[in-house]
PyMOL Python script that loads the backbone (N, CA, C, O; Angstrom):
from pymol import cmd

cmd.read_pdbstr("""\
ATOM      1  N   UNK A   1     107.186  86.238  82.442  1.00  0.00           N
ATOM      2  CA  UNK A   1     108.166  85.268  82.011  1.00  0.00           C
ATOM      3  C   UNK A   1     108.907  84.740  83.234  1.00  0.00           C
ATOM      4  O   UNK A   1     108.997  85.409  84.263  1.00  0.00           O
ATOM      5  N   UNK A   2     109.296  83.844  83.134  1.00  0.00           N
ATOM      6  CA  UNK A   2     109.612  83.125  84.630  1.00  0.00           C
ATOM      7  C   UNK A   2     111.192  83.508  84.583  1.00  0.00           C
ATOM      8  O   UNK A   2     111.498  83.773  85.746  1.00  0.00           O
ATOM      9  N   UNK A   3     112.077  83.620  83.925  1.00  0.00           N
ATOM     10  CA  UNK A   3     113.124  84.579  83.873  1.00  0.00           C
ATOM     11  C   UNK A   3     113.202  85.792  84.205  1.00  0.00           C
ATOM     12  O   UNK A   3     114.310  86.269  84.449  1.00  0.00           O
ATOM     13  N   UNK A   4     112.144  86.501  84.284  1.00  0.00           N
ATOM     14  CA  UNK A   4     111.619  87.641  85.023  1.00  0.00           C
ATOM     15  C   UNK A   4     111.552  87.867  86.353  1.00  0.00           C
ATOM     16  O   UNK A   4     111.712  88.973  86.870  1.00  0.00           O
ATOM     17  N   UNK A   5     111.272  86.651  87.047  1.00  0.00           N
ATOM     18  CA  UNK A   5     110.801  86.781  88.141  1.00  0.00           C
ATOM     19  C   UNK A   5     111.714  86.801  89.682  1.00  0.00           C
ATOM     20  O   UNK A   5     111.224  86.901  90.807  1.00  0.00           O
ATOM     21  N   UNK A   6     113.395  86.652  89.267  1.00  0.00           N
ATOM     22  CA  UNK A   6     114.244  87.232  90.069  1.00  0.00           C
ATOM     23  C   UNK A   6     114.325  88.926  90.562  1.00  0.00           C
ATOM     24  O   UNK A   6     114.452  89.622  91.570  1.00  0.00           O
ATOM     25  N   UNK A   7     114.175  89.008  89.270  1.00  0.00           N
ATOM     26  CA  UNK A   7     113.386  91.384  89.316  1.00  0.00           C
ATOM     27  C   UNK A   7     112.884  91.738  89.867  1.00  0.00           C
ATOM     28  O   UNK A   7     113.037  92.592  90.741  1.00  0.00           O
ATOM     29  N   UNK A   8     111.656  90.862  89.326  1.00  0.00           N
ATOM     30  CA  UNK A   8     110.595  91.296  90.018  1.00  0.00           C
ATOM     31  C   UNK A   8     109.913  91.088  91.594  1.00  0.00           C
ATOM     32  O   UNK A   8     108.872  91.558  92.053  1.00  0.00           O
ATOM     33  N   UNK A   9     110.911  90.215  92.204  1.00  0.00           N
ATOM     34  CA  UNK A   9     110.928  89.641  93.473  1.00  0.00           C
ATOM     35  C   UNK A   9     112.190  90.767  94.100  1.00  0.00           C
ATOM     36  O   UNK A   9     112.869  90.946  95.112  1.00  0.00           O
ATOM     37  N   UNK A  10     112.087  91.026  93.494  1.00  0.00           N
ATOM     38  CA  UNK A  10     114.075  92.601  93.756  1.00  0.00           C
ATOM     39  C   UNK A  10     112.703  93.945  94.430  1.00  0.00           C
ATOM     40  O   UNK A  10     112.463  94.542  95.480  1.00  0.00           O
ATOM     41  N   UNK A  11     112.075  93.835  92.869  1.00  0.00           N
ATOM     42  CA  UNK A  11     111.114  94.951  92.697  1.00  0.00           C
ATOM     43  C   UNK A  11     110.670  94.600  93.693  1.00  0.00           C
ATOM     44  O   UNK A  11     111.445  95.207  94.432  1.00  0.00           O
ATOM     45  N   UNK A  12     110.034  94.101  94.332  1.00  0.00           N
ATOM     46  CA  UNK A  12     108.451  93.465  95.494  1.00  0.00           C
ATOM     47  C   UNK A  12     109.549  94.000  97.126  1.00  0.00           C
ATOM     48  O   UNK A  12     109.032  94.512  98.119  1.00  0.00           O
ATOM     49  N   UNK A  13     110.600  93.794  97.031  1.00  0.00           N
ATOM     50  CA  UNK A  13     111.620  94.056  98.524  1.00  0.00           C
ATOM     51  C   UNK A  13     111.733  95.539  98.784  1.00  0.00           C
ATOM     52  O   UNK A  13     111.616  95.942  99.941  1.00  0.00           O
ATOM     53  N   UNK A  14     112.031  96.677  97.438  1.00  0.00           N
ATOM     54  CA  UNK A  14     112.055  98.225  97.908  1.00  0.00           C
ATOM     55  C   UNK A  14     110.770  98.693  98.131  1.00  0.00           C
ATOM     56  O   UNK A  14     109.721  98.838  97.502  1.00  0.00           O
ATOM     57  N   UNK A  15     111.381  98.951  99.662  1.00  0.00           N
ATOM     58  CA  UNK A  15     110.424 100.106 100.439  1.00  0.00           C
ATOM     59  C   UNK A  15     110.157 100.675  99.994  1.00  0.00           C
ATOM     60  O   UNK A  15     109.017 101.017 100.307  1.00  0.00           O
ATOM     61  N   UNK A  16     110.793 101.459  98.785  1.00  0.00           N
ATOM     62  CA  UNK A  16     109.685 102.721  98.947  1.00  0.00           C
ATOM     63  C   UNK A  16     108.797 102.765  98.024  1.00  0.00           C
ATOM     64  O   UNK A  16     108.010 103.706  97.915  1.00  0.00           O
ATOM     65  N   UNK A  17     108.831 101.244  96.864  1.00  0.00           N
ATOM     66  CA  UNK A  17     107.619 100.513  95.857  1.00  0.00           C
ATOM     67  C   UNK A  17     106.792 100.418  95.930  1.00  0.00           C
ATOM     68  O   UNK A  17     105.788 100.569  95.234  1.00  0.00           O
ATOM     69  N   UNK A  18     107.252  99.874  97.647  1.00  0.00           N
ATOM     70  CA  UNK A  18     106.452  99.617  98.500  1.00  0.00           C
ATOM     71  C   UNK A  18     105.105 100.122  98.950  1.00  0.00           C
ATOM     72  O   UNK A  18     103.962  99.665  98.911  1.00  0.00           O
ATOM     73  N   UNK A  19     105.916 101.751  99.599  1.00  0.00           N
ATOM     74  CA  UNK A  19     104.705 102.750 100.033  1.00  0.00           C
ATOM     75  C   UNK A  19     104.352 103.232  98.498  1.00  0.00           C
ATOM     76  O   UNK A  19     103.122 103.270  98.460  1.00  0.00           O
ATOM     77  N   UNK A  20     104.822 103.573  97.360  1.00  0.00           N
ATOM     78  CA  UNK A  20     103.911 103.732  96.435  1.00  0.00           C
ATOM     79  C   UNK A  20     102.647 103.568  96.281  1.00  0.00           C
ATOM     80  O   UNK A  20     101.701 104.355  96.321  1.00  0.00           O
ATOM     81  N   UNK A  21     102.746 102.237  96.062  1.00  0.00           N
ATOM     82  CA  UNK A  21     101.317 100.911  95.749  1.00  0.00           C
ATOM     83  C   UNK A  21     100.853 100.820  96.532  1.00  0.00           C
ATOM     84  O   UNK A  21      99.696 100.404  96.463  1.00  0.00           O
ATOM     85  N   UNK A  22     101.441 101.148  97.834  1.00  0.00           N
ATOM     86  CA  UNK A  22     100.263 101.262  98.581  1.00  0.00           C
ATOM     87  C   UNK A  22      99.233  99.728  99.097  1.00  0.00           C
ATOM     88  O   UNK A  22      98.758  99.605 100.226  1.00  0.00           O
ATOM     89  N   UNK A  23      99.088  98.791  98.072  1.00  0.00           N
ATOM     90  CA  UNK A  23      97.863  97.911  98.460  1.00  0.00           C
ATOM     91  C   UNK A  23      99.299  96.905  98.193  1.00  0.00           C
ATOM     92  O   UNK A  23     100.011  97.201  97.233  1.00  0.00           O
ATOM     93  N   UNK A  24      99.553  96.124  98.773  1.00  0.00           N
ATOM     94  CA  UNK A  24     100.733  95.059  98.815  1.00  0.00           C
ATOM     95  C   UNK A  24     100.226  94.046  99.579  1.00  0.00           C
ATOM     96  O   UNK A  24      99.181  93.982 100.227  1.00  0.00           O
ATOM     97  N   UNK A  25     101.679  92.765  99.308  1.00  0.00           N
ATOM     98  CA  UNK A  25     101.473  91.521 100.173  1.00  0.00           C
ATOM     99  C   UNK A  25     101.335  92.009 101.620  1.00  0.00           C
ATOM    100  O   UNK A  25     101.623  93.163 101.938  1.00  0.00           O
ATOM    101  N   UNK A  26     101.075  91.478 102.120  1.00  0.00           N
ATOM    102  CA  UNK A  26     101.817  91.525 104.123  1.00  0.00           C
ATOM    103  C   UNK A  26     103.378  91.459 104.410  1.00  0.00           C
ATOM    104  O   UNK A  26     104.130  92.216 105.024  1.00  0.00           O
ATOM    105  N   UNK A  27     103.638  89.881 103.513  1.00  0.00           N
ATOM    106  CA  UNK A  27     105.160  90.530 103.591  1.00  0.00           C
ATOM    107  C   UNK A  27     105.776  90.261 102.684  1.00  0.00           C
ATOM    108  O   UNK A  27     105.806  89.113 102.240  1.00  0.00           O
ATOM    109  N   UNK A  28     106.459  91.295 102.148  1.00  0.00           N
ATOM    110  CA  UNK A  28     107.158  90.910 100.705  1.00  0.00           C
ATOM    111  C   UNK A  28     108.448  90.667 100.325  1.00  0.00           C
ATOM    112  O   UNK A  28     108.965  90.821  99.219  1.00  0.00           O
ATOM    113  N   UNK A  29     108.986  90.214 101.501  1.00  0.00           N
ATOM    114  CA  UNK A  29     110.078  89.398 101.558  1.00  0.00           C
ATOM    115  C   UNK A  29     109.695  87.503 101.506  1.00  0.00           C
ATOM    116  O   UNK A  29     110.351  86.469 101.381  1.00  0.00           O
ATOM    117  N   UNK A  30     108.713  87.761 101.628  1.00  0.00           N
ATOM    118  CA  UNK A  30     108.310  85.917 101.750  1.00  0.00           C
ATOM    119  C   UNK A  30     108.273  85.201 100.305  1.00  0.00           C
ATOM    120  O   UNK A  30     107.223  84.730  99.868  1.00  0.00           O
ATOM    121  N   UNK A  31     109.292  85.159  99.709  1.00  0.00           N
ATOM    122  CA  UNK A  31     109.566  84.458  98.777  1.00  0.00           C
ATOM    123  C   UNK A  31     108.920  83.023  98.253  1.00  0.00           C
ATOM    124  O   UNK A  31     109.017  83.000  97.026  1.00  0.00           O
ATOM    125  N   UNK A  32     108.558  82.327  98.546  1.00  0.00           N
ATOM    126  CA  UNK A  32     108.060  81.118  98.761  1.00  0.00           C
ATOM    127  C   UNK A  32     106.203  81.486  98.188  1.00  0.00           C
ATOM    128  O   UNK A  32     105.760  81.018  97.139  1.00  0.00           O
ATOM    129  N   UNK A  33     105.486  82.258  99.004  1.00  0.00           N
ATOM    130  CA  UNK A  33     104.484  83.113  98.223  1.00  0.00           C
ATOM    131  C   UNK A  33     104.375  83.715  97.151  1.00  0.00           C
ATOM    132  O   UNK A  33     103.443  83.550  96.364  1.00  0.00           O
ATOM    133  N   UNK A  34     105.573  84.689  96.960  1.00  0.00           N
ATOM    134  CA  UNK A  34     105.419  85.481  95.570  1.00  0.00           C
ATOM    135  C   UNK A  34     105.818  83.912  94.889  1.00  0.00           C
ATOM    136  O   UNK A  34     104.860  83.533  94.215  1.00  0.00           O
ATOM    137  N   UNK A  35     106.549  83.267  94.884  1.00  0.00           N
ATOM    138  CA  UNK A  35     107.123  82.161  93.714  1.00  0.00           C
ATOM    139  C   UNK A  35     105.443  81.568  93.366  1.00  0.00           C
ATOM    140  O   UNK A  35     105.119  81.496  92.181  1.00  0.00           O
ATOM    141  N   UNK A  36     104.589  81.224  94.279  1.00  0.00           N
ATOM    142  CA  UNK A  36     103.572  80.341  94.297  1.00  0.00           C
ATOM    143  C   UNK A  36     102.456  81.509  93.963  1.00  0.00           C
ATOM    144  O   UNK A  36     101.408  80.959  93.626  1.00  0.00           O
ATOM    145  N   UNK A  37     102.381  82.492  93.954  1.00  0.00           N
ATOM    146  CA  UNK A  37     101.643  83.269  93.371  1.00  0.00           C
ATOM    147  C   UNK A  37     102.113  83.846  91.856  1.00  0.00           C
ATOM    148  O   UNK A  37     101.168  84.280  91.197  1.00  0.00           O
ATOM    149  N   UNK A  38     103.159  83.899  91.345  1.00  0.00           N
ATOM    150  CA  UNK A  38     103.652  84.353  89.876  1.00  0.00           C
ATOM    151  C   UNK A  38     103.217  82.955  89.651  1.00  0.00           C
ATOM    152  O   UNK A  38     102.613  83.077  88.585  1.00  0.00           O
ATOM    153  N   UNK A  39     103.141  81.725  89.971  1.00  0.00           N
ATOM    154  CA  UNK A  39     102.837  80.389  88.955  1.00  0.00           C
ATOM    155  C   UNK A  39     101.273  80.425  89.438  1.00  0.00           C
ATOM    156  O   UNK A  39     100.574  79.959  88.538  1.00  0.00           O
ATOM    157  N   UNK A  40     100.916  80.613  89.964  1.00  0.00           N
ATOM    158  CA  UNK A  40      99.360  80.625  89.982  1.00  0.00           C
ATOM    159  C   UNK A  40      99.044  81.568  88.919  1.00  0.00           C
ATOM    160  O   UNK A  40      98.176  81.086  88.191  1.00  0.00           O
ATOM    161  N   UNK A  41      99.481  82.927  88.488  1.00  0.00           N
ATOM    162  CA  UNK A  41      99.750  83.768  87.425  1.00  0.00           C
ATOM    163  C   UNK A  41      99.835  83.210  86.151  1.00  0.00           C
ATOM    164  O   UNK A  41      98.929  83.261  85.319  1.00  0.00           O
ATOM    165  N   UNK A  42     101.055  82.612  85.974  1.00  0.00           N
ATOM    166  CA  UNK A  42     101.730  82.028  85.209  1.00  0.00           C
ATOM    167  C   UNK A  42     100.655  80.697  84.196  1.00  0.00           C
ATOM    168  O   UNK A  42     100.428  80.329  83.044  1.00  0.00           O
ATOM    169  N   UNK A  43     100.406  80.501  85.176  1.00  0.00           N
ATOM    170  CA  UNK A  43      99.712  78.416  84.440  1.00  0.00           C
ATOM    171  C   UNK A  43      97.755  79.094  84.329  1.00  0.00           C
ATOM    172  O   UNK A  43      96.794  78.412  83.972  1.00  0.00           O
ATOM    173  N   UNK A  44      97.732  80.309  84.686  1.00  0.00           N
ATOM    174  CA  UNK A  44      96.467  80.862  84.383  1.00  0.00           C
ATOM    175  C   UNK A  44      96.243  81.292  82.827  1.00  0.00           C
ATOM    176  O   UNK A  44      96.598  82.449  82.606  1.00  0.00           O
ATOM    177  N   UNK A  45      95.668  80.509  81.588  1.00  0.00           N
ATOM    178  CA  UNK A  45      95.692  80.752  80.323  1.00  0.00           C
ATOM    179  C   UNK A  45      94.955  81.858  80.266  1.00  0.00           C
ATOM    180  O   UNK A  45      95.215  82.552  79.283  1.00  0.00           O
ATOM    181  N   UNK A  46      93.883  82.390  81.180  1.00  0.00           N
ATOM    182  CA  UNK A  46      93.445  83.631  80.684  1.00  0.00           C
ATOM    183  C   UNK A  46      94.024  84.797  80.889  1.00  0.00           C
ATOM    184  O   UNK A  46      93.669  85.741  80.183  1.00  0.00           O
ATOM    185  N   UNK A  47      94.840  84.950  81.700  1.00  0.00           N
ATOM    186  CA  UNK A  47      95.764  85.762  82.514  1.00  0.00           C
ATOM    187  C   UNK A  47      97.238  86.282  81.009  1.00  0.00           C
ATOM    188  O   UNK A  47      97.886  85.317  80.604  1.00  0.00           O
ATOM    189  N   UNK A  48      97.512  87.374  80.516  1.00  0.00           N
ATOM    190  CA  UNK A  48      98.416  87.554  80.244  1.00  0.00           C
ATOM    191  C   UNK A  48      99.338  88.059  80.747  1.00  0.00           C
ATOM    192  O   UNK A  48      99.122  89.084  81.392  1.00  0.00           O
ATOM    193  N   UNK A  49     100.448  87.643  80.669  1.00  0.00           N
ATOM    194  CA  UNK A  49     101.997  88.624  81.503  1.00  0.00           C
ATOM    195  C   UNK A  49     102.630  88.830  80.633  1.00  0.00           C
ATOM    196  O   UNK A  49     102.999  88.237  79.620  1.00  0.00           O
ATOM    197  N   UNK A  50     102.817  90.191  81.297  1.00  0.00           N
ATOM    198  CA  UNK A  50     104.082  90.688  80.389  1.00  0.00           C
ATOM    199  C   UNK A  50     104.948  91.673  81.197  1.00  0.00           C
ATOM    200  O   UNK A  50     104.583  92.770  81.618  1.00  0.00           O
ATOM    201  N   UNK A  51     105.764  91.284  81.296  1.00  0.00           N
ATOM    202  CA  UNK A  51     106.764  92.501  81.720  1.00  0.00           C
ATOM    203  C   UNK A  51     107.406  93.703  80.827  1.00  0.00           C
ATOM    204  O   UNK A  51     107.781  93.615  79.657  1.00  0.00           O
ATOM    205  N   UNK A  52     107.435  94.725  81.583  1.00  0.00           N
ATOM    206  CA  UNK A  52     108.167  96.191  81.093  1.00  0.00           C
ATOM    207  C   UNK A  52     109.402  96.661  81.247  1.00  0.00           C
ATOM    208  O   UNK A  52     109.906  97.312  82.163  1.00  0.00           O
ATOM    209  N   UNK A  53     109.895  96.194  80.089  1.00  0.00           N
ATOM    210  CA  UNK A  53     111.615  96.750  80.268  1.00  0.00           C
ATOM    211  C   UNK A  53     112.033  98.010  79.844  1.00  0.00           C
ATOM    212  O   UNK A  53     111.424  98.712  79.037  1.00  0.00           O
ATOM    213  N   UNK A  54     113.206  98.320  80.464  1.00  0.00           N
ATOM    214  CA  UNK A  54     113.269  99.633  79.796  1.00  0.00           C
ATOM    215  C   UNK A  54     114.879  99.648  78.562  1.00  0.00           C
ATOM    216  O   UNK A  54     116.101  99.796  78.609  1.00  0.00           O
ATOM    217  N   UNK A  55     113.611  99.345  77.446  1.00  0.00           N
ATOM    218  CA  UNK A  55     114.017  99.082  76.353  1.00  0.00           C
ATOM    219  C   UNK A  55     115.651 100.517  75.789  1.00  0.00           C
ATOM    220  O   UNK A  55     116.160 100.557  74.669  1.00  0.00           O
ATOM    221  N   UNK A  56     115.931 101.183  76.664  1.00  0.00           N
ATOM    222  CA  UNK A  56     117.585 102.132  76.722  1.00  0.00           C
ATOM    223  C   UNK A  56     116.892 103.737  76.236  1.00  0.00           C
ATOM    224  O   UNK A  56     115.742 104.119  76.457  1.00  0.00           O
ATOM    225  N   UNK A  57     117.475 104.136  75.858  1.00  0.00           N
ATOM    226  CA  UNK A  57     116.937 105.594  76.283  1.00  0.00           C
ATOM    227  C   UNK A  57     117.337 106.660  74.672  1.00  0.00           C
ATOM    228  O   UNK A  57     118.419 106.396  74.149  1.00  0.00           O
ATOM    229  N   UNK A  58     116.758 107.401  74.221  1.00  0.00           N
ATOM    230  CA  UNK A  58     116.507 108.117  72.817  1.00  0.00           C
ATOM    231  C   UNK A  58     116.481 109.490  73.560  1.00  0.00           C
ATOM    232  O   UNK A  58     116.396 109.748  74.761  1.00  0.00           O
ATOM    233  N   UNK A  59     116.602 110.436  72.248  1.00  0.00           N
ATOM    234  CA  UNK A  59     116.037 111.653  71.980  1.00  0.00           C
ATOM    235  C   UNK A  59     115.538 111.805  71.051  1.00  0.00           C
ATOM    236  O   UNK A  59     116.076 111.481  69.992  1.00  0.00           O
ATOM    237  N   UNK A  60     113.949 112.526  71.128  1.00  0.00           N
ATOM    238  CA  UNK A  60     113.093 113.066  70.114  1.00  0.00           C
ATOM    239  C   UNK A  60     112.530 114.504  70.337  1.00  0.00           C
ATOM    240  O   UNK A  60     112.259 114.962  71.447  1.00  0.00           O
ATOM    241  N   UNK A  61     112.376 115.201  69.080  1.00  0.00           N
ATOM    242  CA  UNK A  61     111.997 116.202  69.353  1.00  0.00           C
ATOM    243  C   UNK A  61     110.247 116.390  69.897  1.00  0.00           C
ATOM    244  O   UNK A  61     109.186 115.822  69.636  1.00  0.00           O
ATOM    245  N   UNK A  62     110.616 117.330  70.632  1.00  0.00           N
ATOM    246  CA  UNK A  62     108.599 117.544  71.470  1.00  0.00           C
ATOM    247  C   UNK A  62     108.539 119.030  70.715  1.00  0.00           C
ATOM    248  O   UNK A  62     109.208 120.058  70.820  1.00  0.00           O
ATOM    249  N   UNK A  63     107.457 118.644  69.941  1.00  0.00           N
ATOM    250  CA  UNK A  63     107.122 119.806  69.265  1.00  0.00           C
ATOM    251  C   UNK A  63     106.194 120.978  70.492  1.00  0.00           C
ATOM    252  O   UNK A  63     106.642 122.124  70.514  1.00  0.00           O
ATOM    253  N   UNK A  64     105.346 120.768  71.154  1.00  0.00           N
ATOM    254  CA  UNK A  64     104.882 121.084  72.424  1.00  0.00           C
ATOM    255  C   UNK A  64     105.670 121.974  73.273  1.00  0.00           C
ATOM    256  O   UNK A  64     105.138 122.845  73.961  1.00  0.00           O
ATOM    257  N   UNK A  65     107.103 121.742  73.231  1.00  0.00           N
ATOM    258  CA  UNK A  65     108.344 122.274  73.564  1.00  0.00           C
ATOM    259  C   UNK A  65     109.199 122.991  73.106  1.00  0.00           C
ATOM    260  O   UNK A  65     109.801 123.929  73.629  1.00  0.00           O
ATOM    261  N   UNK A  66     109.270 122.546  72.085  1.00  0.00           N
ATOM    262  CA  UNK A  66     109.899 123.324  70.869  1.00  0.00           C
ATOM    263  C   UNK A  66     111.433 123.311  70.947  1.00  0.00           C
ATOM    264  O   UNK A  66     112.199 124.246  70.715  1.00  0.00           O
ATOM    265  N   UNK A  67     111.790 121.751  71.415  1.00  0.00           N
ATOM    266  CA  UNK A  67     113.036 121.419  71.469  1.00  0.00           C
ATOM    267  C   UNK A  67     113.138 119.657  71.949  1.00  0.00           C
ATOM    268  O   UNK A  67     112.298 118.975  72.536  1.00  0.00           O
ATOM    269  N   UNK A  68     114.574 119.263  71.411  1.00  0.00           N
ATOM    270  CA  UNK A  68     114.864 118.061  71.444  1.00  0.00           C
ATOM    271  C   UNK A  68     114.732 117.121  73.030  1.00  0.00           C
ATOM    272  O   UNK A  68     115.860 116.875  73.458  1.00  0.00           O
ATOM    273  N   UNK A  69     114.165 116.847  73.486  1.00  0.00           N
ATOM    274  CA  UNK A  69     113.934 115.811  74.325  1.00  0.00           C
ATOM    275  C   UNK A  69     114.638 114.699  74.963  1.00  0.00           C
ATOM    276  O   UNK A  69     114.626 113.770  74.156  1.00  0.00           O
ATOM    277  N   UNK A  70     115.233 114.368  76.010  1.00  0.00           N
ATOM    278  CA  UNK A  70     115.354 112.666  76.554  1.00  0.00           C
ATOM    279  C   UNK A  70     114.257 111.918  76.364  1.00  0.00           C
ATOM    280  O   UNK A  70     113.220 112.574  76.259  1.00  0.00           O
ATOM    281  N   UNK A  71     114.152 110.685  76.282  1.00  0.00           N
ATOM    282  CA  UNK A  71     112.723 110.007  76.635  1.00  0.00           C
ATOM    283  C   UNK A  71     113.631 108.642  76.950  1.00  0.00           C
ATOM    284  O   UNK A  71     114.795 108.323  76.711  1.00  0.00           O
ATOM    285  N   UNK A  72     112.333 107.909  77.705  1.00  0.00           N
ATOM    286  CA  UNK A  72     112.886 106.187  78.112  1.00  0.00           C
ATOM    287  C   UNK A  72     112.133 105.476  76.737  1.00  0.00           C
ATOM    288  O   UNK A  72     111.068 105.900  76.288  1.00  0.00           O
ATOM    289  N   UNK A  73     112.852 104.371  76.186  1.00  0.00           N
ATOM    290  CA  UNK A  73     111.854 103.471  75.848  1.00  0.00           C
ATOM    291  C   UNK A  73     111.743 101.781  76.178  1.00  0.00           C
ATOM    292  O   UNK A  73     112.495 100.807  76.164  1.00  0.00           O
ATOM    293  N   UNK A  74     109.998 102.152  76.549  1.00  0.00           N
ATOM    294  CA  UNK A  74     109.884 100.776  77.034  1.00  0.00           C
ATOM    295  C   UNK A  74     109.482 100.064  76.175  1.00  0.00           C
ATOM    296  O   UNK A  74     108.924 100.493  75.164  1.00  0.00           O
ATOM    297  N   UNK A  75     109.756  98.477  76.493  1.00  0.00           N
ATOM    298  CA  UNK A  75     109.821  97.368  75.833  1.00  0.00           C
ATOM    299  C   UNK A  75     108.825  96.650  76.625  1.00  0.00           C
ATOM    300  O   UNK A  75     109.132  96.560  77.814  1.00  0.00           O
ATOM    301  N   UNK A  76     107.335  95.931  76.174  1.00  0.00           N
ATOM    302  CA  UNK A  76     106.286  94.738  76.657  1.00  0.00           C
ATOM    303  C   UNK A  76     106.978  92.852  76.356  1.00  0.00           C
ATOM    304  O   UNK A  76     106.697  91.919  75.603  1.00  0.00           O
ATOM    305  N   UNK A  77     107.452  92.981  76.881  1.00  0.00           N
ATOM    306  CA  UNK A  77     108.053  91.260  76.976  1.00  0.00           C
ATOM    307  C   UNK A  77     107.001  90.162  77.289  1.00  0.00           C
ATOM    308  O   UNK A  77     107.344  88.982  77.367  1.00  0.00           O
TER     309      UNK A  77
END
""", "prot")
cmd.dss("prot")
cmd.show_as("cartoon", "prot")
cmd.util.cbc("prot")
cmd.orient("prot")
């Protein structure tokens, strides 16, 4: 979603996302690229996007555990 894509240009700047993934831009501060690559994304009809929010946070029980739980829940936008 192109409202998304201030985040996710947030997301693309931490280092240490960074070394995660491991396979990245060259440089991912170059703004001007990621913008022209999310619309190359974007205007691609076969291509779906969706972003992952983190839809606020629950407790459920984990039977596995045999007690009540934190969990995140995410949201596909």
């Amino acid at each position: 979603m192109p409202g998304d894509l201030p985040s996710l240009f947030r997301f693309q700047l931490d280092p240490e996302a960074n070394r995660m993934a491991a396979f990245t831009v060259a440089d991912p501060s170059d703004r001007a690229a990621f913008d022209a690559r999310r619309q190359r994304l974007l205007d691609d009809p076969g291509i779906v996007s969706r972003t992952v929010l983190l839809g606020g946070e629950d407790t459920g029980y984990a039977a596995a555990r045999g007690e009540t739980v934190e969990e995140y829940v995410l949201v596909l936008r």
